[in-house]
C-alpha positions in Angstrom: 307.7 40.4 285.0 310.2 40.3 287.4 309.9 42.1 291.1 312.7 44.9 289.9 310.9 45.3 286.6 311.7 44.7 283.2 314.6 46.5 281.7 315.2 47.7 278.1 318.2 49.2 276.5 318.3 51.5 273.6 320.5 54.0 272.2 317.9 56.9 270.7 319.4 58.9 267.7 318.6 62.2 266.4 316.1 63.0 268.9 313.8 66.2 267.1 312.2 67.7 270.4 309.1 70.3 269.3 307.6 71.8 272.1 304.2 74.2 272.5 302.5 75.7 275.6 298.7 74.9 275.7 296.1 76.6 277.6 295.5 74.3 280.6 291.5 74.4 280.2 291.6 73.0 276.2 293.3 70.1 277.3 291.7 66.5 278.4 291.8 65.4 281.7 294.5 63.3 283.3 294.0 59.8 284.5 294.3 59.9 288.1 296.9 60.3 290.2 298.3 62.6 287.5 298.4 66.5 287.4 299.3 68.9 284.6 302.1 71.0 285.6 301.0 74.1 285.3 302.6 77.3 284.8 301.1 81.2 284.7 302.1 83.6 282.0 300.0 87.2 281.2 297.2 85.9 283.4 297.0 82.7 281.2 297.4 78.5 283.1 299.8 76.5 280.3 301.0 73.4 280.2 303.7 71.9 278.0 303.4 69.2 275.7 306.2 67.9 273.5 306.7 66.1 270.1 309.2 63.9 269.7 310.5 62.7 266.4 313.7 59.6 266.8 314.9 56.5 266.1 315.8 53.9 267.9 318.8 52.1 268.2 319.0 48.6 269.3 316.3 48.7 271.5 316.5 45.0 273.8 315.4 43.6 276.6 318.2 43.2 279.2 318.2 39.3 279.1 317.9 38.9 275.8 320.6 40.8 273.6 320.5 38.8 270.4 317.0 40.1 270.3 317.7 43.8 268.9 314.9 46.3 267.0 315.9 49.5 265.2 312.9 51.4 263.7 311.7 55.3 264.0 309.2 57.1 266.2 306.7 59.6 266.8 305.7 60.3 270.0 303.6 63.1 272.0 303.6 63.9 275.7 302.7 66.4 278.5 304.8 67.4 281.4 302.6 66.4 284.6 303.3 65.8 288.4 302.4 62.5 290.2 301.5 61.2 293.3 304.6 61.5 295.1 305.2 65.6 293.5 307.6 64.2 291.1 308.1 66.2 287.9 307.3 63.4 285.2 306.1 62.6 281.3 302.2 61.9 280.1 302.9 59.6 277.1 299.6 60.1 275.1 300.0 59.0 271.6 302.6 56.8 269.7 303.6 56.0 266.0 306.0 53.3 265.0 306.3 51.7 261.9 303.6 48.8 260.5 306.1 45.6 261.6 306.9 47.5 265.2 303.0 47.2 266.6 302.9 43.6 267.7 306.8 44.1 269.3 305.9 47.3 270.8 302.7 45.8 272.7 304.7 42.9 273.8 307.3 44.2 275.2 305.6 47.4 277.4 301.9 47.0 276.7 301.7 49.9 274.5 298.8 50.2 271.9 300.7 51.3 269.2 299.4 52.3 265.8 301.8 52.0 262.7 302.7 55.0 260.6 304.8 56.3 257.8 308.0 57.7 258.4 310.7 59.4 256.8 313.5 60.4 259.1 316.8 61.8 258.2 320.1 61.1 260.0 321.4 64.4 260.7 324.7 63.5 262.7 325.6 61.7 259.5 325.4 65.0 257.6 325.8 67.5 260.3 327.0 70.1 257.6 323.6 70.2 255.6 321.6 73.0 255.5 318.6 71.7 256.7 316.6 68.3 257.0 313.1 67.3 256.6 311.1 65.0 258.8 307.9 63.5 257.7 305.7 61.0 259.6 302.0 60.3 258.4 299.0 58.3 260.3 295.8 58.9 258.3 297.5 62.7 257.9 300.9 63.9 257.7 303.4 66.0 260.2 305.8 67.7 257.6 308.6 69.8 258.5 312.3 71.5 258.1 314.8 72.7 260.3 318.3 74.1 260.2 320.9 74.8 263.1 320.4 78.0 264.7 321.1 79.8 267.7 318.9 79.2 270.8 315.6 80.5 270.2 312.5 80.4 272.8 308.8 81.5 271.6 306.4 83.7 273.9 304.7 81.6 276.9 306.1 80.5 280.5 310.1 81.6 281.5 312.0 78.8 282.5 315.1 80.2 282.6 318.4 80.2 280.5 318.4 77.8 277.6 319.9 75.2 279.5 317.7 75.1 282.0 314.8 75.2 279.6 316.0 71.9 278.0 316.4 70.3 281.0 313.2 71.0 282.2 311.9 69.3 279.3 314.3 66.3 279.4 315.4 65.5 283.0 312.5 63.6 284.2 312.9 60.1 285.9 309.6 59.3 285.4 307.3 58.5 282.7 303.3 57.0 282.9 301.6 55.8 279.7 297.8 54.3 279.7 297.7 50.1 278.7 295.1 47.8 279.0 295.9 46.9 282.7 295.5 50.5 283.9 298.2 53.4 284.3 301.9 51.8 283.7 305.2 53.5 284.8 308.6 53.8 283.5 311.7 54.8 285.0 315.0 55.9 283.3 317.9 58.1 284.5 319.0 61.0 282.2 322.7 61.9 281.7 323.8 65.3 280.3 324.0 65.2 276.0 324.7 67.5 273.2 321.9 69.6 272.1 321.4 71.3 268.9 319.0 74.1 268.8 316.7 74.6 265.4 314.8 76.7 263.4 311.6 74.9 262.1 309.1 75.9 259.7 306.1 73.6 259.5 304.8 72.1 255.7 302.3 69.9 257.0 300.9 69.9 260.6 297.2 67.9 260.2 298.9 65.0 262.3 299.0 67.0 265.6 295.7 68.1 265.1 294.7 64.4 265.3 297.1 64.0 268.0 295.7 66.7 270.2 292.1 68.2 268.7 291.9 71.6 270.2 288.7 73.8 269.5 289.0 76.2 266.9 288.7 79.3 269.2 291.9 78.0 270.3 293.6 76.4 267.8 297.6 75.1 268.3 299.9 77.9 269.5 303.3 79.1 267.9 305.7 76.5 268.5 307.9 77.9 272.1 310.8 75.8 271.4 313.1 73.0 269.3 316.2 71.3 268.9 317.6 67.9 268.3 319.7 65.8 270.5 321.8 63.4 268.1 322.7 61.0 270.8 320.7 59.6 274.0 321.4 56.1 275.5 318.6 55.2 277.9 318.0 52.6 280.2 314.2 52.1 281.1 312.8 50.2 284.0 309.2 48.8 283.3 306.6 48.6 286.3 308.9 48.2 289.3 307.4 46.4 292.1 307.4 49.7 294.3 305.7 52.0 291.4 303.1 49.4 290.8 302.5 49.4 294.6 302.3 53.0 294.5 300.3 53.4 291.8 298.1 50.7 293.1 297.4 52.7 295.9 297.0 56.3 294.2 295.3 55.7 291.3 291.8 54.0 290.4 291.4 51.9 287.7 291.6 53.2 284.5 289.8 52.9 280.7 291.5 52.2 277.6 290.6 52.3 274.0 292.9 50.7 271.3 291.7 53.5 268.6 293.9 56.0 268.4 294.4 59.3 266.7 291.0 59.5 266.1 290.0 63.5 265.2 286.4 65.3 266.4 284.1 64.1 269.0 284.8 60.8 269.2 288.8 61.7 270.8 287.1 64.3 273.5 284.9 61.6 275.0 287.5 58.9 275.0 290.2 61.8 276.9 287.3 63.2 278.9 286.5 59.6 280.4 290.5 59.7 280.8 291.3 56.9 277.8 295.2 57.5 276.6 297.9 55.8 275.0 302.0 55.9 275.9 305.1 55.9 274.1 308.4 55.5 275.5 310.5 58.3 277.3 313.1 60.2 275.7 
């Protein structure tokens, strides 16, 4: 890796964002330096977390352009502040397809898992009534959605809509757990078309291995979705300045290549601050 980092293009298309506000206190701890960002609503701590539901479009290393994956993606995520203050992305679990795994750990460390997808292509067919995504990993995330107008469930106010999306997507900054310790990423965002949706849920076991929550709790309403249909990114892996940074904020940190593993077993592995990344979006 080079002193700058390593840098990889991608174009990510029809980018389903599903976003929830957990009680701060069911969630597992953060590896250090990391914070939840936390926000107060009737008397209650929350924390966002997102799912994201894409596919990717070209995907390369910059360097090597002949050398080009296109595959889908499931990936889940908390909104978390670092060691500088900087507003940034917890990458905790990641699906990609069976033939992406070896690729994916390659190229940014990531302990992947494979999964089953079925994505549609909604920019293709922008005029349909509604679309269905489905992604399974030992259980299955099934759902619809339709254009709507903009639509924002109860929990934290962040404003007008687009400020709300841009809370969600404008983040620089992105840390995800390898074998080597906490990893960064670094992209810059540009302004895109956003579509909001309606959803209605089929199937939802999936999160539940994603993010066990005790049933007193359970998973709340869903606060908000849409679907971006276009994003090119540019990421910068482990610059020489965030690993420096990190190096000196954070202690070492645990990781387990199991993933999406329901009951016990999950808590301990989060509670001794063991989890997985994905790349940002």
């Amino acid at each position: 890796m080079t002193a700058q980092g390593t840098t990889v293009r991608t174009v990510v298309r029809d980018c389903l964002y599903l976003n929830w506000a957990f009680p701060e206190a069911a969630l597992p701890p953060l590896p250090d330096p990391l914070q939840y960002e936390v926000h107060s609503a009737d008397e209650e701590r929350l924390v966002f977390g997102s799912a994201l539901l894409f596919r990717h479009e070209h995907l390369h290393v910059a360097g090597l352009p002949f050398l080009r994956l296109s595959y889908p993606q499931f990936n889940f995520r908390f909104y978390v502040t670092d060691h500088e203050g900087v507003p940034s992305i917890f990458l905790h679990r990641l699906l990609v397809p069976h033939w992406v795994v070896p690729s994916s750990r390659w190229l940014a460390g990531q302990p992947a898992v494979g999964g089953r997808f079925n994505f549609p292509a909604p920019t293709d067919k922008a005029a349909s009534e509604s679309w269905q995504w489905i992604v399974h990993r030992d259980a299955t995330l099934k759902l619809t959605a339709h254009q709507s107008v903009p639509m924002v469930g109860s929990g934290p106010a962040l404003g007008s809509w687009e400020r709300m999306t841009s809370y969600f997507r404008q983040r620089r900054r992105a840390y995800l757990v390898t074998a080597g310790g906490l990893r960064s990423v670094e992209t810059s965002q540009r302004s895109v078309p956003i579509w909001p949706l309606s959803v209605v849920m089929q199937e939802r076991r999936l999160l539940d291995l994603c993010l066990p929550l005790a049933e007193s709790t359970g998973w709340p309403d869903l606060y908000s979705a849409w679907l971006c249909p276009e994003i090119p990114f540019v990421f910068e892996l482990d610059t020489a300045a965030a690993r420096e940074a990190l190096r000196r904020a954070a202690a070492p940190v645990a990781t387990d290549p199991a993933m999406l593993k329901a009951t016990s077993n999950h808590s301990r592995r989060s509670a001794a601050g063991v989890s997985r990344g994905a790349m940002l979006c």
